[in-house]
MMTF fields as JSON, N, C-alpha, C and O atoms, coordinates in Angstrom:
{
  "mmtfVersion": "1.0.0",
  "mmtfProducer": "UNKNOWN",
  "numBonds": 247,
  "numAtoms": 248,
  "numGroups": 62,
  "numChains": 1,
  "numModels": 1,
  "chainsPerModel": [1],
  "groupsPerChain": [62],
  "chainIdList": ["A"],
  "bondAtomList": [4, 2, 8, 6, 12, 10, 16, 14, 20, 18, 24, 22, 28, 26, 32, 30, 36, 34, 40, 38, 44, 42, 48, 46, 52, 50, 56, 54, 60, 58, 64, 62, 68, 66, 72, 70, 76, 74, 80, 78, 84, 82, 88, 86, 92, 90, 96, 94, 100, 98, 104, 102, 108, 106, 112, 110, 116, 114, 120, 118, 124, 122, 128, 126, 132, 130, 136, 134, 140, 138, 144, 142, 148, 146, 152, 150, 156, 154, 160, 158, 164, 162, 168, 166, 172, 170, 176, 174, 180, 178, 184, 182, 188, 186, 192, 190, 196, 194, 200, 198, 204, 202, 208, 206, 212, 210, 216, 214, 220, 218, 224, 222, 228, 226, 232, 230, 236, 234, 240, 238, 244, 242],
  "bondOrderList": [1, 1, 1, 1, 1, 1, 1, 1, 1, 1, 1, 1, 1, 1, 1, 1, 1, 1, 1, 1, 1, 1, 1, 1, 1, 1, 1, 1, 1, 1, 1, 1, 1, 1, 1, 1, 1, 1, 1, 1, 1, 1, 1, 1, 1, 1, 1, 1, 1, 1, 1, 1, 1, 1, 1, 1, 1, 1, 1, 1, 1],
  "groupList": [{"groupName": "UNK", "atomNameList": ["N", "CA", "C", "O"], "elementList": ["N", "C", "C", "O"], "formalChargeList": [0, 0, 0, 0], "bondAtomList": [1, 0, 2, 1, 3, 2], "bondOrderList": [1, 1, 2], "singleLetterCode": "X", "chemCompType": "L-PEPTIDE LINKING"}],
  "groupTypeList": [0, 0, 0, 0, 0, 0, 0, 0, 0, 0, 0, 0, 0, 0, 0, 0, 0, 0, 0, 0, 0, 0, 0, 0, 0, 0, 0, 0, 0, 0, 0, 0, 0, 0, 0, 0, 0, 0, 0, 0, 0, 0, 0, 0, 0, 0, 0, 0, 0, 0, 0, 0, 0, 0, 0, 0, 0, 0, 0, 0, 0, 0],
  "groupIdList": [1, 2, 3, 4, 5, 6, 7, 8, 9, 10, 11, 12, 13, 14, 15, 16, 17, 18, 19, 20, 21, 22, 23, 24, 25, 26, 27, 28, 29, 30, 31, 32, 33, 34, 35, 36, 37, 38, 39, 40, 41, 42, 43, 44, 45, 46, 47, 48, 49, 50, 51, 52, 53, 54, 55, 56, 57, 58, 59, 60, 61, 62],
  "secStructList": [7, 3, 3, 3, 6, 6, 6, 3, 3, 3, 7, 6, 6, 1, 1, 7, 7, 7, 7, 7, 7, 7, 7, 7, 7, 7, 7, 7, 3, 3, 6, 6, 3, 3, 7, 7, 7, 7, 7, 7, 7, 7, 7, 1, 1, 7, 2, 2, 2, 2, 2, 2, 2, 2, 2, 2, 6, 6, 6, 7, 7, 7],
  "xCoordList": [0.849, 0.0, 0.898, 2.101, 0.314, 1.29, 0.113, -1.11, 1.231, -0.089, -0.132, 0.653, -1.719, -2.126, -2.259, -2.857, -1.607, -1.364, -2.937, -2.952, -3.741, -5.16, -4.685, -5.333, -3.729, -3.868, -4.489, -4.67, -4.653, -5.535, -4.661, -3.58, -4.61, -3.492, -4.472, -5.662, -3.413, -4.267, -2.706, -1.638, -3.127, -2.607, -1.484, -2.007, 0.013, 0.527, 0.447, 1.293, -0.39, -0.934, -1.937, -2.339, -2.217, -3.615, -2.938, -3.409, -0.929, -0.273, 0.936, 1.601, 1.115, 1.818, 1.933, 1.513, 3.003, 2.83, 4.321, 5.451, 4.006, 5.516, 5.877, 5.02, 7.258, 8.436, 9.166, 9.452, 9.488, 10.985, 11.962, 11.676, 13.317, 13.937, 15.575, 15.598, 16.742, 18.036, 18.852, 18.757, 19.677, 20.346, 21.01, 21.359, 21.581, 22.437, 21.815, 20.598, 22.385, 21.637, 21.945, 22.91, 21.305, 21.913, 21.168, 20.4, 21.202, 20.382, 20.307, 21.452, 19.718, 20.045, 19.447, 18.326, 20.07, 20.422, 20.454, 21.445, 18.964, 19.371, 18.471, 17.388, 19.267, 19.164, 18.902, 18.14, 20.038, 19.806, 18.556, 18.319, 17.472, 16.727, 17.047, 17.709, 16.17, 16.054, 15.578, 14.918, 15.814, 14.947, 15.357, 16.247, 13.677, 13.465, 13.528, 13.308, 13.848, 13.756, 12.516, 12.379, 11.985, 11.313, 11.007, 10.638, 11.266, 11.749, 10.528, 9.955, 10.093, 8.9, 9.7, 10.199, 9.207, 9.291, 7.738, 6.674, 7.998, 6.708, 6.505, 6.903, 6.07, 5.804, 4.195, 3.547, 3.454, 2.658, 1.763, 0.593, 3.086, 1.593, 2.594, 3.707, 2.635, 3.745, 3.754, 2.935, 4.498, 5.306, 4.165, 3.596, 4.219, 3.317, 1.88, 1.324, 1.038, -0.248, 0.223, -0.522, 1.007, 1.351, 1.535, 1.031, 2.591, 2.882, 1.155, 0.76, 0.677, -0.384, -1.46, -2.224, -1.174, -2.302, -1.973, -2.78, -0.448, 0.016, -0.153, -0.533, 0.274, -0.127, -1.303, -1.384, -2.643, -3.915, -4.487, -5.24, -3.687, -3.898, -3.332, -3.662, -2.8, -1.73, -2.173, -1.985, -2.968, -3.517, -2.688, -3.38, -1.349, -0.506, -0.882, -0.768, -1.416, -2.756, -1.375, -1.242, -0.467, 0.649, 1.74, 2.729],
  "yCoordList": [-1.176, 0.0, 1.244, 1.173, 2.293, 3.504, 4.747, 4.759, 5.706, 6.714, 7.5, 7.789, 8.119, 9.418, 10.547, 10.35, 11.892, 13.077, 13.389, 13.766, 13.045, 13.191, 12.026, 12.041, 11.148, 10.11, 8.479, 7.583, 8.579, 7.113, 6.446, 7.03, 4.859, 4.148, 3.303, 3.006, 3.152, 2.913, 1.226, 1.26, 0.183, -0.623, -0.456, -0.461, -0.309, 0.079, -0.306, 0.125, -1.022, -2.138, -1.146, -1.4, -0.138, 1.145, 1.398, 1.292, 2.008, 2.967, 2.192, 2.899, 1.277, 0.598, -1.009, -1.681, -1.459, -2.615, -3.35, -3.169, -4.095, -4.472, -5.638, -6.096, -6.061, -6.751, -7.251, -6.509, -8.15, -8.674, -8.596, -8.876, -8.157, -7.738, -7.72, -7.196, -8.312, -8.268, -6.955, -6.419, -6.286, -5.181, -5.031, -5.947, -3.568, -3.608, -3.721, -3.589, -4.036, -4.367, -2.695, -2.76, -1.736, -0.734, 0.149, 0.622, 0.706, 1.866, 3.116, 3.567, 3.734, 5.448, 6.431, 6.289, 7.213, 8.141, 9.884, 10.426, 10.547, 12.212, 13.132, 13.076, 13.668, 14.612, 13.599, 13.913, 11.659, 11.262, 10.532, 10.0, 10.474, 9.424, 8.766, 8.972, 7.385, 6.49, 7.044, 8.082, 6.518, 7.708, 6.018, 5.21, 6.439, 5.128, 5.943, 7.142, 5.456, 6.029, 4.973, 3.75, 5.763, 5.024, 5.446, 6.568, 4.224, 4.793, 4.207, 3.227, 4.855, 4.418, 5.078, 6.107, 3.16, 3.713, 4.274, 3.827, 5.495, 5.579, 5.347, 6.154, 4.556, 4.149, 4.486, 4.464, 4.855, 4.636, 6.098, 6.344, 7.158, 8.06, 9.636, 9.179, 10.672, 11.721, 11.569, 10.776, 12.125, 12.091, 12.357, 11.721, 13.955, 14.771, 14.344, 14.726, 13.746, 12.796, 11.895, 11.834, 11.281, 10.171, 10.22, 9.466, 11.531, 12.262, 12.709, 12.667, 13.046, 13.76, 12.594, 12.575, 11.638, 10.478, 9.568, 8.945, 9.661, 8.596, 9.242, 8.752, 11.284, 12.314, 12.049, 11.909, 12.018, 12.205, 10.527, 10.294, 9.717, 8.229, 8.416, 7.684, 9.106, 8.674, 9.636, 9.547, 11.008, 11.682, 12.962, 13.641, 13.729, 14.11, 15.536, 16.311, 15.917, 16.714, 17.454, 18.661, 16.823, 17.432, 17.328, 17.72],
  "zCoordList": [0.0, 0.0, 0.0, 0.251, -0.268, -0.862, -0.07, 0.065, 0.329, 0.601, -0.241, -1.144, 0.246, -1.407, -0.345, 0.713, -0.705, -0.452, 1.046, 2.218, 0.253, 1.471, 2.634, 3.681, 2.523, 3.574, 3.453, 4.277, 2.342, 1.975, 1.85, 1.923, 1.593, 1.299, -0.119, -0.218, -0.952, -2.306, -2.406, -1.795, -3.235, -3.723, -5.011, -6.126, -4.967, -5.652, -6.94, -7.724, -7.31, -8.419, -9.269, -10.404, -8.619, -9.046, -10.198, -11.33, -9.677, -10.355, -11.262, -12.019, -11.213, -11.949, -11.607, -10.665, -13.285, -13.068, -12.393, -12.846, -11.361, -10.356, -11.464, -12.221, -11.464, -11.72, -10.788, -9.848, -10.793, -9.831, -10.88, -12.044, -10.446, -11.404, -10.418, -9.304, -10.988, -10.152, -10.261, -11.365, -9.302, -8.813, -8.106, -7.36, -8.002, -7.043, -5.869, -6.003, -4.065, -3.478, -2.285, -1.523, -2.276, -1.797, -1.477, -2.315, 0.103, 0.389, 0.035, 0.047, -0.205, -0.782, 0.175, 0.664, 0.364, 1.869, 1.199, 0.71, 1.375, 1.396, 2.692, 3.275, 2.68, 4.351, 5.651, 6.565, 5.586, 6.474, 6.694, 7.778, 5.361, 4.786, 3.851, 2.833, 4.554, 3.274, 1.938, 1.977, 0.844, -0.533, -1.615, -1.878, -1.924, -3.0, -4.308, -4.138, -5.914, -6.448, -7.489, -7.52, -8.029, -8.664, -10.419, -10.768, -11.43, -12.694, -13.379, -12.904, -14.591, -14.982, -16.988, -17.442, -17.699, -18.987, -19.304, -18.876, -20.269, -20.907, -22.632, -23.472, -22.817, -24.629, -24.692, -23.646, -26.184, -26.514, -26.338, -26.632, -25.584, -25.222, -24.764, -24.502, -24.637, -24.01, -22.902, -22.437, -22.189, -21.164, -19.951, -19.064, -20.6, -19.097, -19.227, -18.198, -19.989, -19.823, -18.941, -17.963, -18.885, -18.158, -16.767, -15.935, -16.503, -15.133, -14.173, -13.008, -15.31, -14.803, -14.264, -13.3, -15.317, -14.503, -13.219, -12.53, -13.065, -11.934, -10.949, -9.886, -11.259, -10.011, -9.078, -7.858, -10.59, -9.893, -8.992, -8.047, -9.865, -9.224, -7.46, -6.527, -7.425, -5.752, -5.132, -3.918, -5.646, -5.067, -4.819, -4.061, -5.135, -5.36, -5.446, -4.497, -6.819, -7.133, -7.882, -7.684, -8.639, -9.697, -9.213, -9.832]
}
């Protein structure tokens, strides 16, 4: 579950599709947090349609 900006917790499955996938195995650290990064290809469609729909999916609001 993932939270949305109002506080809800939505199924990360709403906003994309998960993979298991091999890597490096390594924490990432800014201002002394943990920090996930998260990479998304986009095919089939522009960019900022895309931004704009995962925004409004998680609740973000942009």
């Amino acid at each position: 579950m993932i939270d949305t900006r109002s506080g809800d917790k939505i199924p990360l499955s709403y906003v994309a599709d998960i993979a298991s996938s091999s890597g490096p195995n390594t924490i990432n650290r800014e201002n002394l947090r943990r920090k996930t990064v998260v990479s998304v290809n986009v095919s089939g469609r522009d960019q900022k349609s895309a931004v704009e729909e995962i925004a409004a999916k998680v609740g973000s609001g942009g």
